[in-house]
N, C-alpha and C positions, 0 to 999 in steps of 0.2 A: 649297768653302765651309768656313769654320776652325768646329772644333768650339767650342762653347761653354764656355766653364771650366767647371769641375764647383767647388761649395762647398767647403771643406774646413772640418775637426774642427773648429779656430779659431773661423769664422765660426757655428757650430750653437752651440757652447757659449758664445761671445757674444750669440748673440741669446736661447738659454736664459737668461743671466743678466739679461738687459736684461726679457723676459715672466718672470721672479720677482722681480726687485729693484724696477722702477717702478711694479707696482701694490701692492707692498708699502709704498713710497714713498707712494703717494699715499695709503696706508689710514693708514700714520702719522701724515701730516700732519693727517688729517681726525682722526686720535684727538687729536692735540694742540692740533689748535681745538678738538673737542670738551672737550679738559682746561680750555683755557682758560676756555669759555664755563659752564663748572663751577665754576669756582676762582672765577671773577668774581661768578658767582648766591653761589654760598656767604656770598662777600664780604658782596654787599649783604643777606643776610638777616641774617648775624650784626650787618651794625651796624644794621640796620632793628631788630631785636630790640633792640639795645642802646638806641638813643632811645627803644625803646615801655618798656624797664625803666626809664630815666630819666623818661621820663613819668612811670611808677606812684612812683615815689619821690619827684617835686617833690608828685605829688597827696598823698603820706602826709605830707611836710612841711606842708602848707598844709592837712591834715585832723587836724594833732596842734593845728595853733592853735585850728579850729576845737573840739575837743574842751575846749580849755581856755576859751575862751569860755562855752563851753555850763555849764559846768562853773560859773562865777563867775554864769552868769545863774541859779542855782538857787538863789543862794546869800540867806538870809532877810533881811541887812541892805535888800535893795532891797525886801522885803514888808514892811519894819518904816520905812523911809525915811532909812534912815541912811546918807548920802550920803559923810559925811566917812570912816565907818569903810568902808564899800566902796570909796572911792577908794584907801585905805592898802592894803586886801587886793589892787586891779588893779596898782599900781604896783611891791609886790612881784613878785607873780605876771609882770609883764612882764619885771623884771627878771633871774628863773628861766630866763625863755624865754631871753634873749637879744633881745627886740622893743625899738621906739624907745618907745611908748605904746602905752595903752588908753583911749579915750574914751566915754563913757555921751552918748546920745541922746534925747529922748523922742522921743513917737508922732508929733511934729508936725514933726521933725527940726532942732533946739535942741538945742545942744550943752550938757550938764549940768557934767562936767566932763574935762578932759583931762591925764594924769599927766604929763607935761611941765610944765604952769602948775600955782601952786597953787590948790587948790581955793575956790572961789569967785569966781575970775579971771573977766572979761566974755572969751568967746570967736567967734570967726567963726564964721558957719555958709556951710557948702560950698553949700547953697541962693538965699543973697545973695548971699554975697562974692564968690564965686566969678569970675574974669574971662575972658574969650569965651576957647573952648579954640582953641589953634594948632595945625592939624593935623600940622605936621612937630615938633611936640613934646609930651610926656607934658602933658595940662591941668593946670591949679592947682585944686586942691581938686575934683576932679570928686565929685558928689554921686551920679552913674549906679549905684554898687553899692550906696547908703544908699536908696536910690530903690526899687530892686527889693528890699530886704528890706521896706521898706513896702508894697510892693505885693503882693509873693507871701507873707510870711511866713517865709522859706526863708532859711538863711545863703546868703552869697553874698562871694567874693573879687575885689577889684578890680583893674584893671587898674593897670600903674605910673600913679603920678601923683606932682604936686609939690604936698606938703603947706602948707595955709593957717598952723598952726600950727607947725608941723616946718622949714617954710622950706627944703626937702630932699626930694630925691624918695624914693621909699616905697611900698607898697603895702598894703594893708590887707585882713583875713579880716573880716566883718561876721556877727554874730550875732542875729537879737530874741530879744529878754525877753518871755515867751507869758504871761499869766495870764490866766485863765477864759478859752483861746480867743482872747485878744485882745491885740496888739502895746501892750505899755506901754513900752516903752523896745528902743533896738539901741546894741548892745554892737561895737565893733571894736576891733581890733587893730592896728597899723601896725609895719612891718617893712621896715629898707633894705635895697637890693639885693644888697648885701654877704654878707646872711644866704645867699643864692641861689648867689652864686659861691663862699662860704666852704664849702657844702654840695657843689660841686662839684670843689674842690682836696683838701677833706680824705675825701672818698669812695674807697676803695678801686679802684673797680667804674670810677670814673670818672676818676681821679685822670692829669693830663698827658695826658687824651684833647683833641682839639679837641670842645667841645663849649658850648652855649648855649641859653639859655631865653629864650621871649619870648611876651609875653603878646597877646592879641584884638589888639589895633592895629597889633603887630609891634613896640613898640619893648622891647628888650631888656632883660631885668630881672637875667641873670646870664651870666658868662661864663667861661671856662676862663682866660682870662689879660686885663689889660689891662682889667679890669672900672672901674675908676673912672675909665677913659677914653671907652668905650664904650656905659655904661649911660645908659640913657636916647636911644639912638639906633636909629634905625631898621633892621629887617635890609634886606637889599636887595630891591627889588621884586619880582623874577622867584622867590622864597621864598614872598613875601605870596601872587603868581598862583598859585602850584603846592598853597595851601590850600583857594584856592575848586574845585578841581577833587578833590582827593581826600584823605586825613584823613593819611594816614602814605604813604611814598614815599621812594626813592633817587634822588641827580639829583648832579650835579655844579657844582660854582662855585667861586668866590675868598671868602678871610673880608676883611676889613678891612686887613689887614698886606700881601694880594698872594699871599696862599700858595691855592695850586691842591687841593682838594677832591673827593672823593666823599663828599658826607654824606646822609647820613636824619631824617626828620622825622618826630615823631608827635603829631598835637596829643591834650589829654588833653579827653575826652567828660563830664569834671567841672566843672574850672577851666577849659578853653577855652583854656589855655596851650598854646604847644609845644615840646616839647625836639627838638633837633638836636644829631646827633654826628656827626664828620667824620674822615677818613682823607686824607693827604697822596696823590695823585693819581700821585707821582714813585714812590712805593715800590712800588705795585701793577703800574703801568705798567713798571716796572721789571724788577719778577717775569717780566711776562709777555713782556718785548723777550729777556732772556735766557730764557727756556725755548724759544721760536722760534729766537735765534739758535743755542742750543747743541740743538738738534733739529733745524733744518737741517742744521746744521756733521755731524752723525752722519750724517744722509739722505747729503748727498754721499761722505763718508766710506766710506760702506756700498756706492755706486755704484762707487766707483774700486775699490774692494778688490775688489771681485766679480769688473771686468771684469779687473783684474792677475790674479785668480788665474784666471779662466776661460781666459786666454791660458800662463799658466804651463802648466797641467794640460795644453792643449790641444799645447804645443812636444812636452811628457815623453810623454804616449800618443801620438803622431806615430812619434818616432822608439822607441817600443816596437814597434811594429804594422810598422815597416820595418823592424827587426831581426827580429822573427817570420817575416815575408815572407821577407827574404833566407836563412835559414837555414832554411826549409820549402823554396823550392827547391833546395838544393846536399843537404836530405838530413839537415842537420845540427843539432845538438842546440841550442836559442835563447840567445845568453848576456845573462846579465843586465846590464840595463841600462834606462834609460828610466823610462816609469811601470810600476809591478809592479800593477795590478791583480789583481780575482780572478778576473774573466773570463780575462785572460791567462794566468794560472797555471792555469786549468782548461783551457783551450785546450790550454795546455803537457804537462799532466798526463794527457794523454784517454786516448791510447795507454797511458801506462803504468798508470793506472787498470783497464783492461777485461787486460790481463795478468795483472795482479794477483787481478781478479777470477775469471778464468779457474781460476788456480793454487790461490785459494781454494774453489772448488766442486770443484776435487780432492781437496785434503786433508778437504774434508767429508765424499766420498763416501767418501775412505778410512776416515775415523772413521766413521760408520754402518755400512760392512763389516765394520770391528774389532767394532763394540760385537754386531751379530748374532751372529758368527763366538762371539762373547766365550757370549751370551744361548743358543747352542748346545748349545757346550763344557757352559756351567753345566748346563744341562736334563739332557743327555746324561750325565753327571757323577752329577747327582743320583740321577739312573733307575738308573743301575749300582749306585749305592752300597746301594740301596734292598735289592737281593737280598741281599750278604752280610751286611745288619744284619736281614736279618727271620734267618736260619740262625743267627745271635750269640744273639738274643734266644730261640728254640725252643732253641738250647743250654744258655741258664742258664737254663731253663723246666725242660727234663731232670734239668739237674743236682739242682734242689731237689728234683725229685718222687725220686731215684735218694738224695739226703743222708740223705732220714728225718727229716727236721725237724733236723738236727745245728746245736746250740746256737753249735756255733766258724765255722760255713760260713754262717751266716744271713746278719750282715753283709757278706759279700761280696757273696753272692747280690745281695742288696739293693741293695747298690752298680753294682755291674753292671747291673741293671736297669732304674735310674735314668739309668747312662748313655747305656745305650742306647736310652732312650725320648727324651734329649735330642738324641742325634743323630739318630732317624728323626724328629725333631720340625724338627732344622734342616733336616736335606735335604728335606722336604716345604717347608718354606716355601721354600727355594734353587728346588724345581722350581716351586710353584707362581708364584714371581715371574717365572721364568723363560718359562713357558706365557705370563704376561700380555704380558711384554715383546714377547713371538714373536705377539702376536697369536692362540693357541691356546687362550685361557682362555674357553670356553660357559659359559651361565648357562640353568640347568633353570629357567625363569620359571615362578610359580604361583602362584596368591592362599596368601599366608603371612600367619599371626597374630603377630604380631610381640612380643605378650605370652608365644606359649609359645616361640618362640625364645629370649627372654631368661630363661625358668623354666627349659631343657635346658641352658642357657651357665651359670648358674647351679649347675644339679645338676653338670655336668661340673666348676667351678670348686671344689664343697663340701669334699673332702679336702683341696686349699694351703688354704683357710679355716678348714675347724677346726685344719689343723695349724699354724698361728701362731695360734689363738684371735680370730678377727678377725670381730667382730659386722658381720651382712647387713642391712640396709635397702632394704626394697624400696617403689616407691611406683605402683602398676599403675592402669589407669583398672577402672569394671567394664565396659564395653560391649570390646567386641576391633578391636587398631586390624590394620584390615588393609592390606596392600602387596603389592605386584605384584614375585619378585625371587625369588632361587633360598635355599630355606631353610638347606640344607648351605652355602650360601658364609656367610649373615649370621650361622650360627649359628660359623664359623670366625672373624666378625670380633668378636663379642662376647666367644667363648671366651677368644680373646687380650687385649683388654681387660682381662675379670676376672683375668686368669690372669697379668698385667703389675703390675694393680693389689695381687693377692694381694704379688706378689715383692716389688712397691717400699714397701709396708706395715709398721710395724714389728708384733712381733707387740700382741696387747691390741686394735691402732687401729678403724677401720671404713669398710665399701664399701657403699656405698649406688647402690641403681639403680631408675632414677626411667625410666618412659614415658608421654608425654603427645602430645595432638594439641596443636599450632598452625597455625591457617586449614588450609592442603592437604597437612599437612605431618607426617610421625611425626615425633617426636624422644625418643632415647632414651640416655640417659649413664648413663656411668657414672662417678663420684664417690668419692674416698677420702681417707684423712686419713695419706695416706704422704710421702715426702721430695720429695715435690713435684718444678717443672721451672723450671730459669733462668731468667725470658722473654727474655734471649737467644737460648734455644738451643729457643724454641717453637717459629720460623719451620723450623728444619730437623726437628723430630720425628717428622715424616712419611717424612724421605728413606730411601734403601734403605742398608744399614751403617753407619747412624749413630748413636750413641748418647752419653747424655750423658756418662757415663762411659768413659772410652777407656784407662783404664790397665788394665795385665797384673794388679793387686789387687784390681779390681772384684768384688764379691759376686756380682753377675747375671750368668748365661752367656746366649752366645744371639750371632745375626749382627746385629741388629739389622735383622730385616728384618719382623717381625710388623706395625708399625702403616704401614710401607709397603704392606706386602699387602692390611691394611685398608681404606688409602685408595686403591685399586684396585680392590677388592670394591664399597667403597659409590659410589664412582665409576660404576662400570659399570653398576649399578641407577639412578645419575641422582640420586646424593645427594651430602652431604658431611657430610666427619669435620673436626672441629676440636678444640684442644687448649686447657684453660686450668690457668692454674697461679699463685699469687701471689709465688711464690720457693720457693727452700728450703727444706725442712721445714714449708709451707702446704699441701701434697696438692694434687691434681689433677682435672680431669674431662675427661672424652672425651666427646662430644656427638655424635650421627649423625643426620643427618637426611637423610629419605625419604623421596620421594611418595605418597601417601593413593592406595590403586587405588581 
């Protein structure tokens, strides 16, 4: 029976690309309906918003006349019955506006006089004359808005209509005239449609939008273009249905010319009017054909690219993994070629990796031999040296006791003395870093007051102090802070401190030493107003031969190994030393802190 093929790399990283690429496909798609179905809502709120701001604006139009109505019926010629001179003040006053007329009413709806005729003219009244209204067109003289100012009291704006007088369609604001309570006369205004579309071309906000007004019956009283073709005609029915169902809405249609629509409607909960503004159907539609086709066009894009490169990659790590292959059996070193990976290169590498390694835990163990071998030498070094400087120092001990006080040999004495307390001062610190290194350095642990440690580091430091004149500042608690730790080591770490601090001081300056508890903890520094420390060179002031000053002219002797032995000491007690310094010539502080037994 024949073996079954086996898959190869090819077909894995084919179908890898195919489970990343087509459900990332499909998550695109759904984001770019989703954008769609975004872009479109956006759409219609912003032009829903738009018609309901058109709205509020035909109502501030048609609330400025009322105003000025209201305005002229206050006015005292009609309390005093001066007809002629009120008639001159409305005809100006319309003329201001921009209106066709202004006509005065009584209670009984008699027309008084109309500023179109001159005044005392016999005029129509819209209650007689009026003739049967034709539903497919705006009625002649409709009396409906004179009607309900007589009945409510209330201004009230009419719908279009064709004027008895005006002989012209028009519409009209209606105002009464109230005195004690009571309708003495209604005042209107008449206005052609013109005023409506002229407010919609010269409007910023509006200005070359498709857009249109039309009042309760639907026949249109103003329009964005083509208005004295238009006006006075009906919008299309399926606009009129979409009123009785809900007050403002998005919907789509054709205008009159044939042009394809998405527009909005907002009737106004004043006038009863409604404004609609429209968007060309081609542009949006447009938008959104090319956002799908050029989001497909990338979807497949993104497919074919996948699977060329899934196929490239898979040809290149083929024929790497058969190069490795044949030169793992013959023995031989792999030549490059193919895909370079970094699994392959590590593959390549493994061998020579764990050699390398190897060779490297040699050379470590030889450096830790060196450095013991080294930390021996030093210890063993130091121990010897120790004998013939104590026999140096009993000899210039002799010498002075054998001088007699001689005034010419003092200074040398003295000399001598000093040096040799500086060298049995470095070989103690050479041995005792040496002990630490070696792991040889005990600690006599014992409850220690750590106040009089710092009073005997002190008394040891008092001669370098008075001898540069260098004022002490101490700052101690009263209660005794005690710690668990061997007194002869902390009293070696402060000695040095003060005894650093004295050196790096100029004379005059001042060492202040300060011990306090915080939470579990001593802490005790020491502080001075000497040449301070780089903060560069703060991180290394701990190490062992290092100092800041390294030339052969430096003022301070010494290996440089004091504040390393220090932070050894307080290490081994379970604490630490730190160093701060603001620069140069800002002085310094040494901080220890220790745990509270």
């Amino acid at each position: 029976m024949a073996q079954r093929a086996k898959p190869t790399i090819g077909s894995y990283l084919v179908a890898l690309v195919m489970l990343a690429v087509v459900p990332l496909i499909l998550i695109a798609a759904l984001l770019l309906w989703r954008q769609t179905y975004l872009q479109r809502h956006a759409f219609e709120k912003s032009l829903l918003q738009t018609a309901q701001a058109l709205s509020v604006a035909v109502d501030r139009q048609l609330y400025a006349d009322r105003v000025m109505l209201e305005t002229l019926a206050n006015s005292p010629l009609l309390e005093r019955g001066e007809f002629a001179a009120f008639y001159e003040l409305c005809r100006r006053a319309i003329e201001q506006r921009g209106g066709l007329f202004i006509s005065l009413f009584d209670a009984k709806g008699r027309q008084i006089f109309n500023t179109l005729r001159p005044m005392g003219e016999a005029l129509p009244s819209p209650f007689s004359d009026a003739p049967p209204p034709d539903p497919e067109r705006p009625p002649v003289g409709d009396p409906s808005a004179l009607q309900e100012v007589l009945r409510t009291g209330k201004a009230v704006n009419s719908d279009l209509l064709f004027g008895l007088v005006a002989g012209r369609l028009l519409f009209t604001m209606n105002v009464p005239v109230l005195r004690e309570a009571r309708i003495r006369y209604v005042l209107n205004a008449a206005f052609e449609p013109v005023v409506m579309t002229r407010f919609l071309q010269e409007s910023a906000q509006f200005k070359g939008v498709p857009a249109w007004i039309y009042d309760r019956r639907g026949f249109i009283v103003g329009r964005w273009q083509d208005a004295e073709k238009y006006a006075g005609r009906r919008v299309p029915a399926a606009q009129l249905a979409q009123l009785r169902d809900k007050e403002a809405g998005v919907a789509t249609g054709e205008t009159a010319e044939g042009l394809e629509l998405y527009y909005s409607f907002a009737r106004s909960p004043v006038t009863g009017w409604t404004a609609s503004m429209g968007a060309e159907r081609r542009q949006l539609d447009r938008a959104v054909l090319t956002g799908w086709i050029v989001g497909g066009a990338l979807m497949v894009a993104g497919l074919l690219l996948g699977l060329g490169l899934a196929l490239s990659l898979a040809t290149r790590l083929r024929r790497s993994i058969v190069a490795l292959a044949n030169a793992a059996s013959r023995s031989e070193p792999p030549r490059p070629g193919g895909l370079r990976t970094r699994e392959l290169e590590l593959l390549e590498r493994a061998v020579l990796d764990a050699a390398q390694a190897r060779e490297a835990r040699a050379r470590k163990d030889e450096a830790e031999a060196a450095s013991r071998t080294k930390d021996r030498y030093i210890a063993t070094l130091s121990h010897e040296l120790r004998n013939p400087l104590a026999a140096l120092r009993n000899g210039v001990h002799l010498l002075g006791m054998e001088s007699g006080g001689d005034a010419a040999l003092r200074p040398t004495l003295e000399m001598m003395e000093r040096q040799i307390a500086q060298l049995t001062r470095m070989v103690n610190d050479l041995l005792d870093t040496s002990r630490a290194a070696l792991g040889k350095e005990t600690l006599q642990v014992a409850q220690v007051d750590l106040g009089e440690v710092l009073a005997q580091a002190i008394e040891t430091a008092q001669p370098a102090l008075e001898k540069k004149a260098l004022a002490l500042a101490r700052a101690f608690p009263d209660e005794p802070v005690q710690v668990q730790g061997d007194a002869a080591r902390l009293l070696q770490v402060f000695t040095n401190l003060l005894d650093n601090a004295a050196k790096f001081t100029p004379p005059g300056g001042e060492i202040r030493v300060a011990l306090a508890r915080e939470g579990s903890a001593a802490l005790a520094s020491v502080s001075d107003t000497g040449i301070g420390v780089d903060p560069a060179f703060l991180p290394k002031v701990f190490e062992a031969f290092t100092q800041a000053d390294t030339t052969l002219e430096r003022n301070a002797s010494g290996l440089g190994l004091g504040l390393a032995l220090a932070r050894q000491i307080v290490e081994a007690h379970g604490g630490t030393i730190s160093a701060e310094s603001a620069g140069p010539g800002q002085g310094s502080r040494f901080t220890v802190r220790l745990p509270l037994s």
